[in-house]
C-alpha positions in Angstrom: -5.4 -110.4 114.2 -3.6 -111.2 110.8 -5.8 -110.3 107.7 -5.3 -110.8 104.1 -6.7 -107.7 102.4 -6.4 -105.6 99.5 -4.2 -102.3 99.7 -5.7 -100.0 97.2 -2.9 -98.5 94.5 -3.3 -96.5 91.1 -4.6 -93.5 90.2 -8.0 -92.2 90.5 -10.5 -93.6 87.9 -8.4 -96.1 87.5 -7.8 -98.4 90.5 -5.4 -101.3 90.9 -5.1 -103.1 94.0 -2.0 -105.2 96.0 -3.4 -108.4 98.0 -1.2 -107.9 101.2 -1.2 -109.8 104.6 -1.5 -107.2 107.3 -2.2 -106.6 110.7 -6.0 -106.2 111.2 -4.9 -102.6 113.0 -3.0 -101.2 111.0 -4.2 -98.9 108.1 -5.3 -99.6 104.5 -2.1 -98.1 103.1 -0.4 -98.5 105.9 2.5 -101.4 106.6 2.0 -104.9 105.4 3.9 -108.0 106.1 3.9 -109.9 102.7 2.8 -109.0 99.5 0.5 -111.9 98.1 -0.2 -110.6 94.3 -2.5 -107.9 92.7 -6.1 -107.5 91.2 -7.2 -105.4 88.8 -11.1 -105.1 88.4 -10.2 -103.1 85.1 -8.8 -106.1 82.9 -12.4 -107.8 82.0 -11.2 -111.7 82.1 -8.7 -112.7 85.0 -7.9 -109.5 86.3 -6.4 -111.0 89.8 -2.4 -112.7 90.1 -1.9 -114.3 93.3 -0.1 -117.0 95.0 -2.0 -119.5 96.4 0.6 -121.5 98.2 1.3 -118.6 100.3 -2.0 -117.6 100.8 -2.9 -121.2 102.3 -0.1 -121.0 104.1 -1.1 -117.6 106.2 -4.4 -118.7 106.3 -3.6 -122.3 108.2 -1.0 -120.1 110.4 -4.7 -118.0 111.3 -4.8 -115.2 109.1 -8.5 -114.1 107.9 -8.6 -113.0 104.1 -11.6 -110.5 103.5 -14.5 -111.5 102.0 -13.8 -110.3 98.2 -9.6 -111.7 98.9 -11.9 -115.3 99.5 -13.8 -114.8 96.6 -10.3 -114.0 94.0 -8.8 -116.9 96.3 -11.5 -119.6 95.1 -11.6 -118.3 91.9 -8.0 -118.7 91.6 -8.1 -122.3 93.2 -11.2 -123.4 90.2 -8.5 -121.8 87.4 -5.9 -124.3 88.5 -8.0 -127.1 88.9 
């Protein structure tokens, strides 16, 4: 199954993560399929940059985002409201 999850990046102490669509086997930082935008939980106020066109898009094609990618997702969808 297709997932939409974060792929963690950075340095330690200081983590910065890429929200990816990838297949639900293969590893966290292993191959993705697309890139979907980033989150940093370090910047205090809208600390997440994603596209939500594309994200709507995997997700009516059947992808399943993870429960915190939902949570930036409707956060995102509220900001451009």
């Amino acid at each position: 199954m297709v997932k939409i999850r974060m792929r963690r990046e950075g340095t330690k102490d200081r983590p910065f993560y890429r929200i990816v669509v990838a297949d639900g086997r293969a590893r966290r930082q292993g191959a993705f399929i697309e890139q979907l935008g980033t989150y940093d939980p370090l910047v205090a106020a809208n600390g997440y940059q994603i596209d939500v066109a594309k994200a709507d898009e995997w997700i009516s094609k059947g992808a399943q985002p993870s429960e915190t990618v939902a949570s930036i997702l409707k956060k995102a969808r509220q900001a451009t409201s």
